[in-house]
C-alpha positions in Angstrom: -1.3 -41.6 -6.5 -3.0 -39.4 -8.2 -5.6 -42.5 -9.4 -6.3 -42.8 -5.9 -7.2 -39.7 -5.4 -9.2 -39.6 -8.1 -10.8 -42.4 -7.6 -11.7 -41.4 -3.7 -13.0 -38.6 -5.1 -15.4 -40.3 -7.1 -16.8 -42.7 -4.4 -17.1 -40.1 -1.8 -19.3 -38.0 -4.7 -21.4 -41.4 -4.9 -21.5 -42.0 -1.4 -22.7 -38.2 -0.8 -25.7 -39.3 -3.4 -27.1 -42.5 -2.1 -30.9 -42.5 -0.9 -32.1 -42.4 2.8 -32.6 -46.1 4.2 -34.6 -46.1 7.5 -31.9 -45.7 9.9 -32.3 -41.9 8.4 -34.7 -40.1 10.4 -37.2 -37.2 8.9 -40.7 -36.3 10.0 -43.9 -36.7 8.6 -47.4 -34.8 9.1 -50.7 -36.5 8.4 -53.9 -35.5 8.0 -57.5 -37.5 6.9 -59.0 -35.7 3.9 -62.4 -35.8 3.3 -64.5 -35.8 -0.2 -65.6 -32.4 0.8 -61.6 -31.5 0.3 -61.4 -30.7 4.1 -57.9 -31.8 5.8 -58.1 -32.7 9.2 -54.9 -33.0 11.4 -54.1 -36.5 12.9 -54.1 -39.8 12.7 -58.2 -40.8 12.5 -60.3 -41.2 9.8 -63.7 -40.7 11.0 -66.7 -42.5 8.1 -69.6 -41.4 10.2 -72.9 -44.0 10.0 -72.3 -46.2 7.4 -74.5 -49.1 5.7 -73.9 -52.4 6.3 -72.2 -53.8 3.5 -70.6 -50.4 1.6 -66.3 -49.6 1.9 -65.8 -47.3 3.6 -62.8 -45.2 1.3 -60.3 -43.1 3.5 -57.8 -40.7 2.4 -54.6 -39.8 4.2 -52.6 -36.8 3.1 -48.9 -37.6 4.4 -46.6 -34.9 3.9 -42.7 -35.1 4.4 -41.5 -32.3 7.2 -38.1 -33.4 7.2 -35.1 -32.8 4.9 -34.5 -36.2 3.4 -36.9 -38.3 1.2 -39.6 -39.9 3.7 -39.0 -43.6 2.7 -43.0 -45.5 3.6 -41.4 -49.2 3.9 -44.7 -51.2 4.6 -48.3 -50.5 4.9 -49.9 -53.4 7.3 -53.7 -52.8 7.6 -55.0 -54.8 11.1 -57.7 -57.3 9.3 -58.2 -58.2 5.7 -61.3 -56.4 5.7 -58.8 -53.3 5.1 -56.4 -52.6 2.5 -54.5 -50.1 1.8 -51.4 -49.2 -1.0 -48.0 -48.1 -0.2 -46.2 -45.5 -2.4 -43.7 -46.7 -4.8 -41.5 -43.9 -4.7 -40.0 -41.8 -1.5 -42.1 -38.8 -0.8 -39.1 -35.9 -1.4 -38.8 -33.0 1.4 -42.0 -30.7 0.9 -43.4 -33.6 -1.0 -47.2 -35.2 0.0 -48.9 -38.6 -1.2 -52.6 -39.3 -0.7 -52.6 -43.0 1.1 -55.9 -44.2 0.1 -57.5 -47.1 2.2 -60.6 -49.1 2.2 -62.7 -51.0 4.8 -65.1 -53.8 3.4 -68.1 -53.7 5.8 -70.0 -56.8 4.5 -68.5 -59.6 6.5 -68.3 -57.2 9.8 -70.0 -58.4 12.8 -69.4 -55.4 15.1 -71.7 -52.0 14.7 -68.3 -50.1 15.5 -65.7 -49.8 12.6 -62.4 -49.2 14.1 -59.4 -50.7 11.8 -56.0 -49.7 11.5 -53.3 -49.4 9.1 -49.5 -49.2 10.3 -46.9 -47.5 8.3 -43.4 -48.5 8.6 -40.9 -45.8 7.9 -38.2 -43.7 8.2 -39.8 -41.5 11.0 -38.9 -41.7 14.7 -41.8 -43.7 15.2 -44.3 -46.3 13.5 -47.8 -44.4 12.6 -50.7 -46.0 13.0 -53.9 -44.3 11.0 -57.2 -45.5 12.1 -60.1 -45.4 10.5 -63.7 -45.2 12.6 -67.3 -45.3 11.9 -71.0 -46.7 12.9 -72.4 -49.4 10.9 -76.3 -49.0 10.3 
């Protein structure tokens, strides 16, 4: 008996240790950061005028709100003209990670930019940044 208990002890101290899968829920602030350092709330990257032909590099500060390590499953840009790298890691309570993306502009027909990049994760809901711009 005392085995058991033992043992029941043991699992429930693993059990109480295991990391957050998506069915956990925490929250998550973003914000586009500029080269100029300035953080702007929400989901939109806005390049400006750009020339035909440059990439366009975006920075996304995402910072966990919640309690539980923000899990970012999958980052799915909308076109192969954008890319974009997931974190490795979970992002720990308190925790930020700077999503960089780029858009290639040489093979773009339209003299808007508007691309977008979803994240899957362990948020409420599925973000979708979005980054913007005039092609010159």
């Amino acid at each position: 008996m005392r085995t058991f208990v033992v043992s029941f002890a043991i699992l429930m101290g693993l059990a109480s240790c295991s990391s957050p899968s998506l069915d956990d829920k925490t929250t998550m602030k973003v914000e586009a950061l500029y080269g100029n350092g300035k953080k702007v709330e929400g989901t939109n990257y806005d390049a400006g005028n750009v020339v035909k032909g440059e990439v366009v590099k975006a920075k996304f500060v995402l910072t966990n709100t919640g309690k539980i390590d923000l899990i970012i499953a999958d980052v799915s840009p909308s076109c192969k003209c954008t890319v974009a790298k997931k974190p490795s890691d979970p992002i720990k309570p308190g925790g930020t990670y700077i999503l960089e993306a780029g858009v290639n502009t040489k093979d773009l027909t339209a003299k808007k930019i508007n691309k977008s990049i979803s994240l899957t994760t362990n948020t409420a809901d599925t973000k979708i940044l979005t980054i913007i711009g005039k092609i010159n």
